[in-house]
C-alpha positions as CSV (number, residue, x, y, z in Angstrom):
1,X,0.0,0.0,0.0
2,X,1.5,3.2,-1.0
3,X,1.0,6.1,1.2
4,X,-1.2,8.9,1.0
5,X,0.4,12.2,-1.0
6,X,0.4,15.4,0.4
7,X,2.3,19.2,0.0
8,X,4.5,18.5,2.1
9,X,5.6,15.1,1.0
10,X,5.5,16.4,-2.8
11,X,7.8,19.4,-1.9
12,X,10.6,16.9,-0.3
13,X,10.3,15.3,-3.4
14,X,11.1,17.9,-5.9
15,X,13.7,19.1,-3.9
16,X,15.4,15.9,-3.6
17,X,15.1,15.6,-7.0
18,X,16.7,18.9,-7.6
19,X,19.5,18.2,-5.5
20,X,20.2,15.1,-6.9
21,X,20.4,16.8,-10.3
22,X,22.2,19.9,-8.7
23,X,20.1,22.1,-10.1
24,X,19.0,24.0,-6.4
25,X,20.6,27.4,-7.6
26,X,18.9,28.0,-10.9
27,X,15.8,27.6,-8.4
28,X,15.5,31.0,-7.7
29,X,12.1,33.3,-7.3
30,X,12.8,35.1,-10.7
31,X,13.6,31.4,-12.7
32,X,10.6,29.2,-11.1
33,X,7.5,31.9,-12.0
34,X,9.3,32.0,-14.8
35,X,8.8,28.6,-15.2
36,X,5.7,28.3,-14.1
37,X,4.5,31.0,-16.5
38,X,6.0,28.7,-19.2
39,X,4.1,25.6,-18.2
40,X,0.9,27.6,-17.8
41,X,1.1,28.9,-21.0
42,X,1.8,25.6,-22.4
43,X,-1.7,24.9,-21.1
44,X,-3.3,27.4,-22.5
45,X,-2.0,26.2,-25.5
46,X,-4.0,23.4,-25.3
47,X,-7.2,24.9,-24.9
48,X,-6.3,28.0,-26.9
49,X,-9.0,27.6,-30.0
50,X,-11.0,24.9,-28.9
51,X,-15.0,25.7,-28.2
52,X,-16.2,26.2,-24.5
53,X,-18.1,23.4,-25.4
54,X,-14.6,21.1,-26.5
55,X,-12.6,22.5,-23.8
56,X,-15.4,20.8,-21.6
57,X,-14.6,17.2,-23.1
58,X,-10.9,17.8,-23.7
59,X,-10.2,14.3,-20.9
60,X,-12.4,12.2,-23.0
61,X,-9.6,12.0,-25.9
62,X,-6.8,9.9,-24.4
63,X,-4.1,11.8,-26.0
64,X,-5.0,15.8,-25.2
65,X,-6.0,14.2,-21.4
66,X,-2.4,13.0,-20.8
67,X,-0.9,16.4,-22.4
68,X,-3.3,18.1,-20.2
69,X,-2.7,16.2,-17.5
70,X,1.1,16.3,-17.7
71,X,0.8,20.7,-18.0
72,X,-1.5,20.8,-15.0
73,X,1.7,18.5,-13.0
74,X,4.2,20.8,-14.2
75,X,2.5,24.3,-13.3
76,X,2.0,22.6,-9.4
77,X,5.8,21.4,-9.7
78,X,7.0,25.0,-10.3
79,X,3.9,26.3,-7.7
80,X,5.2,24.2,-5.2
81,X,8.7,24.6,-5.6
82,X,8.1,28.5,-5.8
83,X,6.4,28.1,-2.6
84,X,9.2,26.0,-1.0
85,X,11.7,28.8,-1.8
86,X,9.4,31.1,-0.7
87,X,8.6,29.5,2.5
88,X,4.6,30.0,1.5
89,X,2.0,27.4,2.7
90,X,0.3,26.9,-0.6
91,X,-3.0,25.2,1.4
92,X,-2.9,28.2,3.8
93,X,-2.6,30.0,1.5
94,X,-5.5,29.3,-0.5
95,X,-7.7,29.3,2.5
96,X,-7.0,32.7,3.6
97,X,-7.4,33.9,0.2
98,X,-10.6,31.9,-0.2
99,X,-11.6,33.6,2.9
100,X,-11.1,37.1,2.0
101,X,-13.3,36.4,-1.4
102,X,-16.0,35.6,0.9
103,X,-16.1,38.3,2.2
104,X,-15.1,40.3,-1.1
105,X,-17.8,38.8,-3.4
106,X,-20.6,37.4,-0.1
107,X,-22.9,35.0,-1.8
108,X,-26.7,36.7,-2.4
C-alpha cells in the first residue's frame, strides 16, 4: 500500500530531485515563476481555439488528457517549488485567500 500524497511530501520530493540533479541554484524566485508562467502557458495552448463546449470534453480523448494532464503537474511542480523557496504554505494560503473572497464577493 502506497501512502497517502500530500504538499509536504511532494515538496521533499522535488527538492530531492533537484538536488540530486544539482540544479538548487537555478531555483530562484525570478527562474521558477518563470517557469511556471511557461508551463501555464503551455496549457493554455492546449485549450487556446478549442470551443467552450470542447474545452469541456478535452479528458475524454486519451491523447490531449495526458498532455493536459502532464501541464496541470508541471504548473504545481513549479507552484510548489516557488512556494518551498518562498517559505509559503500553498493550502494556507489558498484558505485565507478563499476567505477574503467571501467576504469580497458574499454570496446573495
Amino acid at each position: 500500500m502506497t501512502e497517502p500524497l500530500d504538499v509536504a511530501k511532494l515538496q521533499r520530493r522535488l527538492a530531492e530531485f533537484a538536488t540530486a540533479r544539482n540544479w538548487q541554484p537555478y531555483h530562484t524566485p525570478k527562474n521558477l515563476v518563470a517557469a511556471l508562467s511557461v508551463e501555464a502557458s503551455e496549457l493554455v495552448e492546449i485549450f487556446q481555439w478549442l470551443t467552450p463546449e470542447e474545452s469541456a470534453r478535452v479528458m475524454s480523448d486519451p491523447d490531449t488528457a495526458h498532455r493536459v494532464t502532464d501541464e496541470v503537474a508541471d504548473v504545481l511542480a513549479y507552484l510548489l517549488q516557488l512556494c518551498e523557496v518562498l517559505g509559503i504554505d500553498p493550502l494556507a494560503a489558498l484558505d485565507a485567500k478563499i476567505d477574503r473572497n467571501e467576504r469580497r464577493f458574499p454570496a446573495p
